[in-house]
N, C-alpha and C positions, 0 to 999 in steps of 0.2 A: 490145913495150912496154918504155921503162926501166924499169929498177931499182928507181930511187929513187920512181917513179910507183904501180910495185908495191906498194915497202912500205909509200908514203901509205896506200894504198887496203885493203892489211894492217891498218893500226892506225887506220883509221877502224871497221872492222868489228870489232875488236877492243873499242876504247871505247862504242859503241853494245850489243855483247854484254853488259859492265860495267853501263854504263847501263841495260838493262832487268834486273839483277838487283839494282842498287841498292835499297833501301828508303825511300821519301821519310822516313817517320817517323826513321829513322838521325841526319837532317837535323833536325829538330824541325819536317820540313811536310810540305805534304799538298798540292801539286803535283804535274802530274805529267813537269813540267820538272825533276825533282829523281830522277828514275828513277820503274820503275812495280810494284817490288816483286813480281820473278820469281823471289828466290829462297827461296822457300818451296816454289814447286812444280818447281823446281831440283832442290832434295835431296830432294822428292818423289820425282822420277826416276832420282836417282842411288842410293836406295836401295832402290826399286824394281827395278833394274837388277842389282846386285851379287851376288844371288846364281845372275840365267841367266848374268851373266859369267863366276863363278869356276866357275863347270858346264863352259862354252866353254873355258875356259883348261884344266880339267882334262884334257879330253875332248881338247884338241891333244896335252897332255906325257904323257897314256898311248899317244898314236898315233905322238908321235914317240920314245920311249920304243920301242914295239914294232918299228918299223921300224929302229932302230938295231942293234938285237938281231938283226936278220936278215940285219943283214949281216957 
């Protein structure tokens, strides 16, 4: 596939990603041409998420930490 076809098809899924976390009210409406206001349960997830990450993240840099050391 070109390139240029690729990155159309990159920053269409990009703009729709956008779009569903828009918040129509942002807008002063309540369409739902205007996005459909996902990001509340966005940072829902992301804060939800942050602390098995920084557990994951720790749990690599004691592992690679310990393996460094053995050699």
């Amino acid at each position: 596939m070109h390139t240029a076809v690729k990155m159309l098809i990159g920053l269409v899924i990009l703009l729709f990603g956008a779009w569903t976390l828009v918040d129509p009210a942002w807008f002063g409406q309540s369409g739902w041409i205007y996005g459909l206001g996902w990001w509340s349960h966005t940072w829902d997830i992301i804060k939800g998420s942050l602390g098995p990450m920084l557990i994951f993240m720790s749990v690599v840099f004691i592992w690679i930490t310990y393996e460094e050391s053995k050699v």
